[in-house]
N, C-alpha and C positions, 0 to 999 in steps of 0.2 A: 504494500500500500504506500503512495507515494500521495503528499499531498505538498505540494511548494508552491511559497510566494512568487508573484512575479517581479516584486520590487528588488533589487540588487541591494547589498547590504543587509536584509535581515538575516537575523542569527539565526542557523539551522540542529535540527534536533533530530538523533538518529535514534527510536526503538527500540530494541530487541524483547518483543512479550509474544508469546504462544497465542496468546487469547485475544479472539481476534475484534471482540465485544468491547474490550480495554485499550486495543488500537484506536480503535474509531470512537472512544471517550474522548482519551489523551489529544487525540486529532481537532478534537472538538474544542477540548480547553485551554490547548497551546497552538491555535489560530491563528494567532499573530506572529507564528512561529514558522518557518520551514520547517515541516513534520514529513519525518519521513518513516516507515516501520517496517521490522523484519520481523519474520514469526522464527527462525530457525539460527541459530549460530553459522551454519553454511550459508545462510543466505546473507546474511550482513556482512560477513566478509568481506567480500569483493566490494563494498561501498565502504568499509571503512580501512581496506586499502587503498582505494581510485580516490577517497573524497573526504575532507577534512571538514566536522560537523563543529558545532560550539558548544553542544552539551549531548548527551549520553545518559539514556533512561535504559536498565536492565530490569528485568526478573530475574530470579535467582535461579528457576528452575526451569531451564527450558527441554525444547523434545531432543534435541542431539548433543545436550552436554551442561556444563553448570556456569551461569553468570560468572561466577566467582573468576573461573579461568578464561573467559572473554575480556573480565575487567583488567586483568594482569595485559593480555593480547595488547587491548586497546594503550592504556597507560603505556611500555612499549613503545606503540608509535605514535602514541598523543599524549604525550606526561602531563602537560598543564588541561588539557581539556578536562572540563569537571563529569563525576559519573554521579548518577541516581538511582538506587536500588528502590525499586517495587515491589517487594516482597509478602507471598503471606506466610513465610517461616519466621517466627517469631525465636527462633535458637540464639542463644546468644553466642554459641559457637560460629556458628554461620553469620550474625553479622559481624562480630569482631574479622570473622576472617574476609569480609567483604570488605570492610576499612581498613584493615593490610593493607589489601589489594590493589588499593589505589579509592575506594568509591567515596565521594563526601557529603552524601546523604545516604541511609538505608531506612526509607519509611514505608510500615505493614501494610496488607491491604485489610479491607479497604483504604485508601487512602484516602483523605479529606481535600477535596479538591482543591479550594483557595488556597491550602495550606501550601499543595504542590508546585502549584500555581508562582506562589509566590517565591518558593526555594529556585525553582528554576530561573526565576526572573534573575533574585539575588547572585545565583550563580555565575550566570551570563553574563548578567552586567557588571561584576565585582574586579572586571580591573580596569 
């Protein structure tokens, strides 16, 4: 699911969630965003090689492998890009080891929308 501005300059926002209900939320709420979304770790790949995003929303559990080790990928080849975990594991194992990993937000699902909303903003626009 690709959904981009056409203005030049807006900050764009790359996905990675299985659930394709939580795509087309996200899409919904970061409008004012380049939103772009992968359901698979094979599939974002190849975009976050070819293409350099401004902020990074994961799930922790997707269908061919774990957020966790996408986020290390990404970080890798985009250190300052900020990441956002979506998660409904609530383990405290699991998010310590997502903030290792590079990610600097890990918020539950549900997520509270404006809340989100407002993290990604701060993110993007914090330098």
């Amino acid at each position: 699911m690709k959904m981009r501005s056409d203005s030049a300059g807006t900050p764009s926002i790359l996905c990675i969630e299985d659930d394709l209900d939580t795509c087309e939320f996200l899409a919904i709420l970061l409008e004012e965003f380049e939103f772009e979304c992968a359901n698979t770790i094979d599939s974002a790949l190849p975009k976050l090689m070819s293409e350099k995003h401004d902020l990074y929303i994961l799930d922790n559990w997707l269908p061919d492998g774990s957020g966790i080790d996408l986020c290390r990928t990404i970080k890798s080849h985009h250190p300052a890009t900020p990441i956002v975990f979506t998660s409904g594991s609530s383990r405290h194992s699991e998010i310590a080891e997502a903030m290792e990993a590079g990610a600097d937000k890990y918020m539950l699902k549900p997520c509270e929308p404006e809340k989100l909303k407002e993290i990604v903003k701060e993110l993007i626009y914090r330098n």
